[in-house]
C-alpha positions in Angstrom: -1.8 0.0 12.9 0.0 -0.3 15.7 0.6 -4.1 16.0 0.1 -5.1 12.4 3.5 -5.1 10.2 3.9 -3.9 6.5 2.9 -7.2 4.9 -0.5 -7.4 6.8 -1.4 -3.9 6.1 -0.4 -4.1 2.8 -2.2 -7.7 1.9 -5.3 -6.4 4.1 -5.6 -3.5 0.9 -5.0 -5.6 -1.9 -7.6 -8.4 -0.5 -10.3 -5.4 -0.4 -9.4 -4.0 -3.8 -10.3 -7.2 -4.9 -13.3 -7.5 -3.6 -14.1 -4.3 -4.8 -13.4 -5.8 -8.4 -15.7 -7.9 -8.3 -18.3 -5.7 -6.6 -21.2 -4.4 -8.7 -23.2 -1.8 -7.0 -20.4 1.2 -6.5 -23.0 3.4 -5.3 -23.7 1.0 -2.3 -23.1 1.8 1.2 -21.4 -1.3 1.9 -19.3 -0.8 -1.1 -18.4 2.7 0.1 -17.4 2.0 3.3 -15.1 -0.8 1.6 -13.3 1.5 -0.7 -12.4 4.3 2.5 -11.2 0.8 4.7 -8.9 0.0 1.7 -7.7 3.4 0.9 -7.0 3.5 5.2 -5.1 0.5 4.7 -3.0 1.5 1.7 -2.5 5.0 3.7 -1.0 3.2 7.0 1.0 0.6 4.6 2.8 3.7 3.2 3.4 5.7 6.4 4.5 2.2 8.1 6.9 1.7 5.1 8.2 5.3 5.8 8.4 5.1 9.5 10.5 1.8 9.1 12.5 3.1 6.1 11.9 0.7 4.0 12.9 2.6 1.2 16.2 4.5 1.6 16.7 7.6 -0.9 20.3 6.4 -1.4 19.2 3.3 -2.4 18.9 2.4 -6.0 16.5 -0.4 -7.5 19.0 -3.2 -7.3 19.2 -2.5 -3.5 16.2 -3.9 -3.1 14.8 -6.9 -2.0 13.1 -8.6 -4.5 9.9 -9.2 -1.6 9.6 -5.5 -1.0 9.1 -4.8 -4.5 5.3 -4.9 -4.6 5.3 -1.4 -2.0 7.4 0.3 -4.7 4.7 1.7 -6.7 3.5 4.6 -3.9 7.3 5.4 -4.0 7.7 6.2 -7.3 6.7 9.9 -7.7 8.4 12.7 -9.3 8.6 14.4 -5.4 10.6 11.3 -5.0 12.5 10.1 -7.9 13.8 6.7 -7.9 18.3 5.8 -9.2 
């Protein structure tokens, strides 16, 4: 994780949920081992995002950037409620 940034991470998960889509045998080893890489990446997109603060909780949805709105979704919890 260490020398990849937020985008990378982030488009390394969706690439391999994709793939997982389109995959037919869920049962497979292959797939398996696909689904816990993409689950990794989506986990180290989310603690990158919080180690950079990304997301400030004083921030409100207009604060934004429109390009950082695809890493909103793991944000929006009731633990942490979005203005």
């Amino acid at each position: 994780m260490e020398d990849q940034n937020l985008r990378s991470l982030f488009g390394k998960a969706e690439q391999t949920r994709k793939e997982l889509e389109s995959s037919y045998d869920a049962n497979s080893a292959a797939y398996q081992q696909n689904l816990a890489s993409a689950i990794a990446s989506y986990e180290d997109s989310l603690k990158l995002a919080d180690r950079i603060s990304l997301f400030s909780p004083n921030e409100t949805l207009e604060d934004l950037n429109s390009s950082d709105l695809q890493y909103v979704l793991p944000f929006l919890s009731p633990s942490k409620p979005c203005s």
